[in-house]
C-alpha positions in Angstrom: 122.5 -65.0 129.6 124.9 -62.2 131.3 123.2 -61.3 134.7 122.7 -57.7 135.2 125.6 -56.7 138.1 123.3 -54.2 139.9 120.2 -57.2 140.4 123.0 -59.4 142.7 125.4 -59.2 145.4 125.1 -56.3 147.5 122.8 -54.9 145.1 120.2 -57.6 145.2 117.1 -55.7 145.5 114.8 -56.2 148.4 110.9 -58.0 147.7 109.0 -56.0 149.8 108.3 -53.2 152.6 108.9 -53.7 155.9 108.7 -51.8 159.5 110.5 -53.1 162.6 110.7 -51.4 166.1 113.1 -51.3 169.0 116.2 -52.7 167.0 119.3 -54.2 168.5 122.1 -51.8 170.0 125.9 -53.2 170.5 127.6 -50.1 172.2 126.4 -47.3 173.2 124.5 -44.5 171.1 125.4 -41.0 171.9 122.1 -39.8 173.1 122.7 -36.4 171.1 122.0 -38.4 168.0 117.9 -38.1 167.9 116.5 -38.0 164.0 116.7 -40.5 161.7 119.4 -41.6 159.2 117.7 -41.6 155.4 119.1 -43.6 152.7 118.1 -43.9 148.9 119.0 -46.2 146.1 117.4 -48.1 143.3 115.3 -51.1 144.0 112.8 -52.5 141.2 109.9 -54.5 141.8 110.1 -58.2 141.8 109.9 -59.6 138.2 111.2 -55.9 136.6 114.3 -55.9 135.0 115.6 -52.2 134.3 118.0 -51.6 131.3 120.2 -49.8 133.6 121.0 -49.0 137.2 120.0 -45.9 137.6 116.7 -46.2 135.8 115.5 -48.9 138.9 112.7 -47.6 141.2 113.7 -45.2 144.2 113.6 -47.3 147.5 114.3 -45.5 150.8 114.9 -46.7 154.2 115.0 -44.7 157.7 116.4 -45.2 160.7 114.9 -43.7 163.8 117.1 -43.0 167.1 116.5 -41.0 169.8 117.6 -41.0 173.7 120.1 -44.0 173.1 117.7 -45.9 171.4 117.2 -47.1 168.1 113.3 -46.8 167.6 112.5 -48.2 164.1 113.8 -49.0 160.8 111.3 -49.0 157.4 111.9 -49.2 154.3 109.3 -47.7 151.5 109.1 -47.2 147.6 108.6 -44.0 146.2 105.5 -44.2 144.9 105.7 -42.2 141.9 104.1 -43.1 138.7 107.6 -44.8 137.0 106.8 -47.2 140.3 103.6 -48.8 137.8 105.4 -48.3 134.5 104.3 -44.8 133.9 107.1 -43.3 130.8 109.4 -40.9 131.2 108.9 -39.4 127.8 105.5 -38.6 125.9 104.0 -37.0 123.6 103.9 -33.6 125.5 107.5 -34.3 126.2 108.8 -35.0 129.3 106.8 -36.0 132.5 108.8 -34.9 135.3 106.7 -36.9 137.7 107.4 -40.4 136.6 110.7 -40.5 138.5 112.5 -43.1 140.0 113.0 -40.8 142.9 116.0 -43.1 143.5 119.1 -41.0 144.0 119.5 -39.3 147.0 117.0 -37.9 149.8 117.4 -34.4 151.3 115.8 -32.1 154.0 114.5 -28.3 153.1 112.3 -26.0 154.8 110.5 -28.8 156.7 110.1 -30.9 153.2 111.6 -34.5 152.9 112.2 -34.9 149.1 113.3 -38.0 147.4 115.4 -36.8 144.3 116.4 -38.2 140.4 117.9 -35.5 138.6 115.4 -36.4 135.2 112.6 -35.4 137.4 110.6 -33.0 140.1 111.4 -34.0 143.8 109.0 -36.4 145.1 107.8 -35.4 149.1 107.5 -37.8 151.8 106.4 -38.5 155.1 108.9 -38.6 158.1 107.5 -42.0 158.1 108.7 -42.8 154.2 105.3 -42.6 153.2 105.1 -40.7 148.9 103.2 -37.6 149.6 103.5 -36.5 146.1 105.7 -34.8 143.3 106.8 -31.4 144.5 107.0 -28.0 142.6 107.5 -25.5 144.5 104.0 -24.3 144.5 104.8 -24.2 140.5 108.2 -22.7 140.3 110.0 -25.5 139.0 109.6 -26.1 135.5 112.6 -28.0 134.7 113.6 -31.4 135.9 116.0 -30.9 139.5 119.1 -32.0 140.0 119.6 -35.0 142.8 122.1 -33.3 144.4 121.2 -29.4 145.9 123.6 -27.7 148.2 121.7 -25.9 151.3 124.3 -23.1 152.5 124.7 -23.2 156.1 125.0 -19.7 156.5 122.4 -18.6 154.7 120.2 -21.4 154.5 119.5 -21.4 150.6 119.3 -24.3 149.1 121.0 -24.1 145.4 120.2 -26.5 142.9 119.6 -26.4 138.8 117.4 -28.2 136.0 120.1 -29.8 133.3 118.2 -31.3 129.9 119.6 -32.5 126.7 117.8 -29.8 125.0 117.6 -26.3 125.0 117.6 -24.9 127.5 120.2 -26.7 128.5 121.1 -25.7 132.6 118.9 -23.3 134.6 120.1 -22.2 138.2 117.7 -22.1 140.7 118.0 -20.9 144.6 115.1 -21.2 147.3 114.9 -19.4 150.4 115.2 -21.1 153.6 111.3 -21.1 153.9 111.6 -23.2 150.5 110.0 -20.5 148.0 111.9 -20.3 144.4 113.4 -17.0 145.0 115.5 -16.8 142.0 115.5 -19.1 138.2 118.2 -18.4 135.6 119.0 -20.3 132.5 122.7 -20.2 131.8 123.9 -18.9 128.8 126.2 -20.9 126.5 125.6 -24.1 128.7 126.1 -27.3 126.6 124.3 -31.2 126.6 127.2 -32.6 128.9 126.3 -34.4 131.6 126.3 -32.5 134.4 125.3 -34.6 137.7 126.4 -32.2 140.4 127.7 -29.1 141.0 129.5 -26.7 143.6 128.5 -23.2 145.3 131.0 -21.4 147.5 130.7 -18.4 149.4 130.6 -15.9 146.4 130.5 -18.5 143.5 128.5 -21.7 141.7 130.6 -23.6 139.7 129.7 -26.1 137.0 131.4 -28.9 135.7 131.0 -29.8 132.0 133.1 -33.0 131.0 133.9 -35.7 128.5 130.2 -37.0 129.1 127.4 -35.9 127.0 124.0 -36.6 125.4 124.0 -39.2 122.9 120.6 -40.3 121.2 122.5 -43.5 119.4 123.1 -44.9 123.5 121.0 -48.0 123.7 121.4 -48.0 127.6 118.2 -46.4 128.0 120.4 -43.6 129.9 121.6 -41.2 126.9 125.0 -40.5 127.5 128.2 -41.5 126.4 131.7 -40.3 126.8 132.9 -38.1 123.6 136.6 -37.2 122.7 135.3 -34.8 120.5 134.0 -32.3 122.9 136.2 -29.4 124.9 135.9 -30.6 128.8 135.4 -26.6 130.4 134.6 -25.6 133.8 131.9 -22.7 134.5 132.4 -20.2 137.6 129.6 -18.0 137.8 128.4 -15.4 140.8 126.0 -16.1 143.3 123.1 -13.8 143.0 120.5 -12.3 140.4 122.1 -11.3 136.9 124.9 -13.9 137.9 124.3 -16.8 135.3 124.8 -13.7 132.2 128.0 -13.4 134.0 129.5 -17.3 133.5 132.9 -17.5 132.5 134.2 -20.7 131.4 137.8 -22.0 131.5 139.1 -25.2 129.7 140.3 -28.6 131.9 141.5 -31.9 130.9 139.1 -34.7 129.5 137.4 -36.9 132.4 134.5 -36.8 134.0 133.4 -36.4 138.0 130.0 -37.4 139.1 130.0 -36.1 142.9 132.5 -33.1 144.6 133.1 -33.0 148.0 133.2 -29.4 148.1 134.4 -26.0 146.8 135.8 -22.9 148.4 137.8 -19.9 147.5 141.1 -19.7 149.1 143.3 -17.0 150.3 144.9 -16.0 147.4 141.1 -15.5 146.0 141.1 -19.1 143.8 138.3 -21.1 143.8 139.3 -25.1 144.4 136.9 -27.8 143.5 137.8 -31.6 144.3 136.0 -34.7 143.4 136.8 -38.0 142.4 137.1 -38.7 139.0 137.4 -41.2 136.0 139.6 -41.3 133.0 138.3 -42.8 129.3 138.6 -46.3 130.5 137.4 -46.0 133.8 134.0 -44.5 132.9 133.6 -47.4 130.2 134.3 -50.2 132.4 132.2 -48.3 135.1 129.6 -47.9 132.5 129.5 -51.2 131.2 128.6 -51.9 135.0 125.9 -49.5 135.7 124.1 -50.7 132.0 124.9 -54.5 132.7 125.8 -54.8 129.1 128.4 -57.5 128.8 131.2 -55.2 127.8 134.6 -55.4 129.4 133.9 -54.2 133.1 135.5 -54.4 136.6 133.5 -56.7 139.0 132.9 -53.4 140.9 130.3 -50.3 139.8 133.0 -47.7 140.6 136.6 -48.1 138.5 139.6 -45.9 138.2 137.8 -43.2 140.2 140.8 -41.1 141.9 140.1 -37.8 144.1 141.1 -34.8 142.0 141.7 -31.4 142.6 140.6 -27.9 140.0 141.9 -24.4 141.4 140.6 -21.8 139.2 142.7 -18.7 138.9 140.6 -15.7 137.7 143.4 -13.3 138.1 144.9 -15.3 135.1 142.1 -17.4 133.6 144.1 -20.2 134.6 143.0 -24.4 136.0 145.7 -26.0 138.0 145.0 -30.1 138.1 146.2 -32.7 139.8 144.9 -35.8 141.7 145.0 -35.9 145.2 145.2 -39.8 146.2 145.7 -43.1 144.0 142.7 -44.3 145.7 140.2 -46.0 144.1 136.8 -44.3 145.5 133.5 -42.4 145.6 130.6 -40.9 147.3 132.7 -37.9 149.0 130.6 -36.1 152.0 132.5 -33.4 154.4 131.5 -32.1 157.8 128.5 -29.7 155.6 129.0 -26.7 157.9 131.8 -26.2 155.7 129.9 -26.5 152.4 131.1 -23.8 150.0 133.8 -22.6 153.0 137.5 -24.3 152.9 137.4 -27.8 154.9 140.1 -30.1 156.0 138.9 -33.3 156.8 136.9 -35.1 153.9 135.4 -38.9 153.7 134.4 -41.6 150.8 134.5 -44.8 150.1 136.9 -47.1 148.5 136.5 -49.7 146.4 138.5 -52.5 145.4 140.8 -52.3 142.1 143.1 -54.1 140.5 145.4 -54.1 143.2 142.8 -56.1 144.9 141.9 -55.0 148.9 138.2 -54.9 150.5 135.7 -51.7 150.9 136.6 -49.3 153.5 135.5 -45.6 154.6 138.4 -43.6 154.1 138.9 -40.4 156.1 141.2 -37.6 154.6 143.1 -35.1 156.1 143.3 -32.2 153.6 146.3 -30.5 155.6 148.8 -33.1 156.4 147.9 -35.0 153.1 146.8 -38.3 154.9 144.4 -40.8 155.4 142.8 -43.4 157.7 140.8 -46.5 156.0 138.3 -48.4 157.7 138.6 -51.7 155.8 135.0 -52.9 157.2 136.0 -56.9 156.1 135.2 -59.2 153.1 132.1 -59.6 151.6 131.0 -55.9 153.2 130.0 -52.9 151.4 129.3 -49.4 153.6 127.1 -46.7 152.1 127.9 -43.1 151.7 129.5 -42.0 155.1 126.9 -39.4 156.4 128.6 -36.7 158.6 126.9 -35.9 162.0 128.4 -33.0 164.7 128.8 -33.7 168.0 126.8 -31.5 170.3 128.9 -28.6 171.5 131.9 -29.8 168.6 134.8 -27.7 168.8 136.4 -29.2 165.8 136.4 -29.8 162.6 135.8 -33.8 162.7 134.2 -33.3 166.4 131.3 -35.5 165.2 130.3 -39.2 163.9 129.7 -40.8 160.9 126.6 -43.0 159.8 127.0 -45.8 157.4 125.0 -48.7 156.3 126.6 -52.1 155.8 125.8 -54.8 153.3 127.4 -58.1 154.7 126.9 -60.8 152.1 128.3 -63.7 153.9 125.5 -62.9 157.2 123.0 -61.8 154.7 122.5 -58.6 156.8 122.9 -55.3 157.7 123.8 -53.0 160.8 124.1 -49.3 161.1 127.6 -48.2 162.0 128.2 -45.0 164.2 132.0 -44.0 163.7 134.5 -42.0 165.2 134.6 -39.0 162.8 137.7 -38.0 164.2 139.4 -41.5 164.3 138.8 -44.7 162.0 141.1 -46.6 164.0 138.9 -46.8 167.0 136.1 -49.7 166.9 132.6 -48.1 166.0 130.7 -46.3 168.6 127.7 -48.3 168.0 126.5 -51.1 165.9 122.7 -51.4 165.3 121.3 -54.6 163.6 118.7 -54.1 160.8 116.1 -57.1 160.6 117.3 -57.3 157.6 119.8 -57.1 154.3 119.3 -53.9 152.6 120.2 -53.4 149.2 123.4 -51.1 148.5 122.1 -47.6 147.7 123.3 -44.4 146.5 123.1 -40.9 148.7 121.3 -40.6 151.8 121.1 -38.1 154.7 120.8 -37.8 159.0 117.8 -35.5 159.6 117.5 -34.3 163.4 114.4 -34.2 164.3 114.1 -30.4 164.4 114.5 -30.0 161.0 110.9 -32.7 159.8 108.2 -31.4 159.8 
């Protein structure tokens, strides 16, 4: 019997909950860095055996510091209704609260919200504890994606509902105080599978690719790559009235599941980069994620290369091109720059044919190079989470949090890098008390910002 790929290795879920105080420091923690570092990813319960990766039970895990310390780590399910087998699908439709709530975990208006993009936001406790699904006081009616973009300027928080039916995208923005202050369905969208997005200063732009709805997937996720659709990209304008005003320009077959950013450039183009898989990289990574015994690479991320849109509206023009031959994933930038032209932009690599261990790799966007942390065999880091330095006067003034899975210690530590330089030895190393399984998208909340 094949073993599912996301049940072992690094991705061997954990049995239970657990809270430990006063954890191990090697190092010395910048005392600036008070909050706690929240990480998501799919866990199911002992004896459960999910069809795919994705469709595993939300799992999160915190890690407190203030003053130098390291005060606690825990680790909680979200305790949504999918947690005791409640279906997604009934015959009402869709119930938006039986989420995994397993994808990533964000911060707005005071709110900690566990997120699955199938699904309302499930609130928590700064101490991981499931407060309940969230609607915005009712606003939300359609499912939210897992990956909202809070402007730092402005505060907003942008984010949409995508479904396989009609209709099929609706763009939503809340204030900072975290009312719904605008809902638009966008004309013309299609079923394509639309993950994430991008907003820059003037502009939200939407992604629709070589992935799309498919009821005949037996994955239990339906969606499947199609050569038979038109892969387009939508830029529409911030703002009431703006989803009417979509236009939508054709790009090559592929499909991205994250961006690191977007901005609009001198010359007024808009530039979106993201890594991104051809036709054979999303079926090996596919085959993966659904543990189906199909030809697959013995990693969950395969043939995934940074790549590069710039939309000219002057000419109704895309421009493409990779940016690296680097096999990685799980972008993140410095988010004061969100929407606003960055240089310096992180991930993680993966190993690929050529072979070579998982790293953090730091790009420099100007000078077109990069730094790899290769953190060693038999370790996987989690999505590099981008922290400023008090008083930064650059860029990559700042550090960056990830989580370690060390297979051959059977353990984890927290790592507090050197934004600015991968080459120097970490800042910091905390010990967890124990292994925790690899996740997905996570977030550093100071502890102005919980409630």
């Amino acid at each position: 019997m094949d073993t599912k790929p996301y049940l072992t290795g690094h991705y061997t879920p954990v049995v239970d909950e657990a809270t430990s105080f006063d954890l191990t420091v090697e190092g010395k923690l910048p005392p600036e860095l008070s909050g706690q570092l929240v990480r998501n990813g799919h866990n199911p319960k002992p004896g459960i055996t999910p069809t795919h990766w994705w469709k595993g039970s939300g799992m999160v895990h915190g890690i407190r510091l203030r003053d130098g310390h390291a005060e606690w780590y825990r680790n909680r399910w979200v305790r949504t209704p999918a947690l005791d087998g409640a279906p997604y699908l009934t015959e009402r439709g869709p119930d938006y609260s039986a989420s995994t709530a397993g994808t990533h975990i964000v911060e707005h208006a005071g709110r900690l919200l566990a997120l699955c993009e199938a699904n309302y936001p499930f609130e928590l406790t700064r101490e991981l504890e499931t407060v309940g699904g969230y609607d915005f006081s009712g606003r939300l009616t359609t499912a939210m994606t897992a990956h909202p973009k809070q402007d730092p300027v402005t505060g907003e928080l942008h984010f949409f509902g995508s479904s396989p039916v009609p209709p099929f995208l609706t763009y939503h923005v809340a204030a900072a105080d975290g009312e719904i202050v605008l809902s638009e369905q966008v004309p013309g969208a299609s079923a394509a599978l639309k993950h994430d997005f991008a907003i820059t200063e003037n502009h939200v732009v939407f992604l629709e690719m070589s992935v799309t709805f498919d009821h005949t997937e037996t994955s239990g996720i339906p969606y499947r790559w199609s050569d038979d659709i038109a892969p387009r990209l939508g830029v529409m304008p911030r703002g009431a009235g703006g989803a009417a005003r979509i236009r939508w320009y054709a790009i090559e077959p592929g499909q991205a599941l994250h961006f690191a950013n977007a901005y609009e450039d001198a010359q007024g183009r808009i530039v979106i980069e993201g890594p991104t898989v051809d036709r054979e990289g999303w079926k090996l990574s596919w085959n993966w994620w659904a543990g189906n015994g199909g030809p697959r690479h013995s990693e969950p991320i395969t043939r995934s290369v940074n790549h590069r849109w710039t939309v000219d509206p002057a000419t109704g023009t895309v421009v493409e091109s990779p940016c690296d031959d680097l096999n990685v994933e799980f972008p993140t930038i410095n988010e004061d720059l969100l929407g606003r032209e960055h240089r310096y932009q992180y991930a993680i690599a993966f190993p690929d044919d050529r072979g070579g261990n998982h790293g953090v790799v730091r790009y420099d966007r100007r000078d077109g190079t990069r730094q790899i942390l290769d953190v060693g065999a038999g370790v996987l880091p989690s999505e590099a989470v981008f922290v400023p330095a008090t008083g930064a006067t650059r860029e990559d003034d700042g550090y960056l949090l990830t989580v370690t899975s060390d297979l051959h210690r059977d353990a984890s530590s927290l790592l507090v890098l050197d934004a600015g330089d991968l080459h120097r030895d970490p800042i910091a190393t905390i010990r967890l008390p124990r292994r925790v399984t690899a996740g997905i998208h996570g977030s550093w909340i100071p502890d102005e910002q919980i409630a």
